[in-house]
ZAMARGU-4260 file (C-alpha; in steps of 0.2 Angstrom, whole numbers, plus 5000, padded with zeros to 4 digits):
<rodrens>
0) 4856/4844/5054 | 4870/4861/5057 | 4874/4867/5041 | 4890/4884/5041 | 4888/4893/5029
5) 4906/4907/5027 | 4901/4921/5017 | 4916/4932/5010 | 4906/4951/5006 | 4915/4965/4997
10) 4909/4978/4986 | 4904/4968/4971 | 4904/4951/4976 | 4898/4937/4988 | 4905/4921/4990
15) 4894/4908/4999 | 4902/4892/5005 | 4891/4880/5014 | 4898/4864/5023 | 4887/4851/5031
20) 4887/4832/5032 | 4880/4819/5021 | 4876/4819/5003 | 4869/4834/4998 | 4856/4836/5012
25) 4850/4815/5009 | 4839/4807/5021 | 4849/4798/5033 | 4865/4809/5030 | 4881/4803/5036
30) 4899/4810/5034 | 4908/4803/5021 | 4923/4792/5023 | 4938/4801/5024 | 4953/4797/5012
35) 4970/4800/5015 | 4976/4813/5004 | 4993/4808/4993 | 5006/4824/4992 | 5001/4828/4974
40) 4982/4832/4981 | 4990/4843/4995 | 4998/4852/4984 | 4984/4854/4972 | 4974/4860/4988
45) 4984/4870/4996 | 4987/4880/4979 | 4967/4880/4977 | 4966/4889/4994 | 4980/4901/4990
50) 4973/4907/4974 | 4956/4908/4984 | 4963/4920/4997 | 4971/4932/4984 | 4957/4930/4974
55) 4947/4938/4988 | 4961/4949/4996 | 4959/4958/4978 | 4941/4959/4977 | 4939/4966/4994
60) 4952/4981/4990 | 4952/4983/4972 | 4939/4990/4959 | 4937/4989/4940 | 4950/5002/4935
65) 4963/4997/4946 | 4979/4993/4937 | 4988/4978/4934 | 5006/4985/4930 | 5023/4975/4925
70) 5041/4984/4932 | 5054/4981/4920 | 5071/4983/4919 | 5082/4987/4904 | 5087/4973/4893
75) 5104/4965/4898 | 5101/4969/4916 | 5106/4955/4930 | 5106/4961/4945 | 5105/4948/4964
80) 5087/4947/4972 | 5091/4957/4987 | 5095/4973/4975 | 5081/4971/4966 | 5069/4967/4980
85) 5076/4984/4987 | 5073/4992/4970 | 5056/4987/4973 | 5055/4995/4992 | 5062/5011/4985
90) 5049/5011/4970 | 5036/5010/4983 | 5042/5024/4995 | 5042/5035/4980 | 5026/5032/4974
95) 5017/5031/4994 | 5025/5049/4995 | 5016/5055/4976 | 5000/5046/4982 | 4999/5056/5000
100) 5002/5073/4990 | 4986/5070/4982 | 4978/5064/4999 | 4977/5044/4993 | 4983/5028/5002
105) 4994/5017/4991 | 4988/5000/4990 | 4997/4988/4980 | 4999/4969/4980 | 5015/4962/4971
110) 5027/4947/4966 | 5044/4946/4955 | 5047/4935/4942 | 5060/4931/4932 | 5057/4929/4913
115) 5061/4915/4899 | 5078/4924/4895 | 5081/4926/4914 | 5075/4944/4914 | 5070/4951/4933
120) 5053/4958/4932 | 5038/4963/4946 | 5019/4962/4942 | 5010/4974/4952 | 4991/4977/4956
125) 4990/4996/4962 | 4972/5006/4967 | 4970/5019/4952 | 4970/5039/4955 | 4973/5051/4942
130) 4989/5051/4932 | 4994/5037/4944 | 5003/5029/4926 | 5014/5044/4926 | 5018/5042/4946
135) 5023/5024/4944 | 5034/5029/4929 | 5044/5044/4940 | 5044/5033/4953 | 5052/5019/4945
140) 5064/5031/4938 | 5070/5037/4953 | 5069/5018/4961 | 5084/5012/4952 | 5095/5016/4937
145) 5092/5000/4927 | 5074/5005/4926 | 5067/5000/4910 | 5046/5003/4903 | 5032/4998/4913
150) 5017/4989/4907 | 5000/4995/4912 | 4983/4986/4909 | 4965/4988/4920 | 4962/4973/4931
155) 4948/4968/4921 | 4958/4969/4904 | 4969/4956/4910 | 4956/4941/4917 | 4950/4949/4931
160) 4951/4944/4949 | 4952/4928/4948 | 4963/4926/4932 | 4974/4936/4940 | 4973/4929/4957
165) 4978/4911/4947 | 4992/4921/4937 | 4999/4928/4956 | 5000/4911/4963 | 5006/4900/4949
170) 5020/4889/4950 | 5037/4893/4937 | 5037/4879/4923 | 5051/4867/4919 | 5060/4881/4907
175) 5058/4892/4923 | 5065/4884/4933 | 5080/4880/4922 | 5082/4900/4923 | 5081/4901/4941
180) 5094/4885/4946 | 5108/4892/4951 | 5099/4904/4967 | 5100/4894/4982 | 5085/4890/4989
185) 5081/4904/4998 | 5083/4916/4983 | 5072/4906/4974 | 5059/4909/4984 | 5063/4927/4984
190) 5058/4928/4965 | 5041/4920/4969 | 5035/4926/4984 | 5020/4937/4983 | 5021/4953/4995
195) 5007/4966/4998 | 5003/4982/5007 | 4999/4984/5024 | 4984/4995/5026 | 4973/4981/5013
200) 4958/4974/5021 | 4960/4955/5025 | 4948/4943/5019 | 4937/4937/5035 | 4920/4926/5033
205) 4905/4930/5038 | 4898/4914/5047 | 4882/4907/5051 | 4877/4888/5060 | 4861/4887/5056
210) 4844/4872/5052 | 4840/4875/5036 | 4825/4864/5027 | 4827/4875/5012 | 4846/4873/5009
215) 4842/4854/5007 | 4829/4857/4992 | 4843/4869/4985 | 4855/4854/4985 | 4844/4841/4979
220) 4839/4851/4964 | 4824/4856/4969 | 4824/4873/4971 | 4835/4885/4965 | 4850/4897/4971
225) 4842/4915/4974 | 4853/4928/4971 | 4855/4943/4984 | 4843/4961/4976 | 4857/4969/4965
230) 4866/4953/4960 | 4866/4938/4949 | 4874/4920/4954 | 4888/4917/4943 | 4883/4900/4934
235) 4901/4895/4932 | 4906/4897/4950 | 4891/4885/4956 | 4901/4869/4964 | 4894/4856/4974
240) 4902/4837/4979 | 4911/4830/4994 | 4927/4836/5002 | 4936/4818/5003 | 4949/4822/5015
245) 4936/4829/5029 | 4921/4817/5022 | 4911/4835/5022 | 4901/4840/5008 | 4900/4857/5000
250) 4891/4871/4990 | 4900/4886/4984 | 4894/4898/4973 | 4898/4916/4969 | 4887/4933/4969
255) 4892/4947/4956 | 4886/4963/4958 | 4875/4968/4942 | 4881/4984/4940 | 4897/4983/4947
260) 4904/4998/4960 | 4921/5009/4954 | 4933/5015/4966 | 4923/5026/4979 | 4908/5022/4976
265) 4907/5007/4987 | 4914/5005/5005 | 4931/4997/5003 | 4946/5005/4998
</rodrens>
């Protein structure tokens, strides 16, 4: 019986998923039947893989620390999506310049929204160095003249990786997308495409093919999940069942670093 395990490593987590045939490692396994998937369950499964990759695009290049920060512009201001997006490239060539003077790489992933009162505005996780709130506040100065306060919170502070990595990738609403009717289409995806740097890392499994008799006790109940020395398994990210539209089943589960690593201590970033 094969069974792949992918493993996604970064500095203070591990992600196991584990794909096989059958049910749960049962004698007599056989692939599931599979099912043809109706557009709403793409959709749903497209956006799970989406949030997923962000998820571990920010865990591989970000540590506690690092900033979640909000762009804004004075009140009133309207602007088209092409000057703002190149607002956005000027705020970033400013603050890249700031960041080598002090001998650091800017990292930043970002997306622009546009608020309930049809306000323009761009969330942005940033790597952390010293007085970096004060560089992205010059930075946004000199960007452009309608530049209004910036918000600034710790990735941590704000639902950590993967609340943010859900908040990055969610949908506009049904009021949202009153505000945003009259772009054409091609604006409106302007507003809520996510953008990143270019030196970030890129998540990339580890993966092993492997016989393994004690991965079946673990799916069957009866043995448990043992966590890598240094880590515990996060109870809440333990998911098993079957993939209906490939018929293949599934174990994921999540390590967290005990004591978790700040930026420079570990090998990322």
């Amino acid at each position: 019986m094969a069974y792949i395990e992918n493993d996604y490593i970064s500095a203070n987590y591990i992600e196991h998923e584990i794909y096989f045939r059958g049910n749960y490692g049962a004698k007599g396994e056989k692939r599931a039947e599979r099912s043809k998937p109706t557009p709403l369950e793409i959709k749903k499964n497209n956006h799970w893989n989406k949030v997923k990759y962000y998820r571990r695009l920010m865990q591989l290049n970000f540590y506690p620390g690092d900033l979640w920060t909000c762009l804004k512009y004075k009140a009133g201001t309207r602007k088209e999506i092409d000057k703002v997006k190149a607002d956005i490239r000027n705020f970033f060539n400013h603050l890249r310049r700031s960041y080598k003077k002090r001998g650091a790489s800017l990292m930043f992933i970002y997306k622009l929204e546009i608020g309930k009162r049809g306000g323009l505005h761009c969330h942005v996780v940033v790597n952390r160095i010293p007085d970096c709130d004060l560089l992205m506040r010059d930075a946004w100065k000199k960007a452009t003249d309608d530049a209004g306060s910036i918000d600034y919170q710790t990735i941590e502070e704000n639902g950590g990786y993967a609340g943010l990595a859900e908040y990055i990738c969610k949908e506009p609403d049904e009021e949202i997308q009153g505000q945003i009717s009259f772009l054409v289409p091609e604006d409106r995806k302007k507003v809520y495409s996510i953008s990143s740097s270019r030196n970030l890392q890129r998540p990339e499994p580890v993966r092993k093919r492997y016989n393994h008799w004690t991965l079946r006790k673990i799916l069957t109940g009866q043995d448990e999940i043992k966590p890598t020395e240094g880590f515990y398994i996060d109870k809440d990210s333990v998911k098993k069942g079957v993939n209906r539209f490939n018929g293949m089943s599934y174990l994921y589960y999540t390590e967290v670093r005990t004591k978790m690593l700040k930026r420079g201590e570990g090998e990322s970033g």
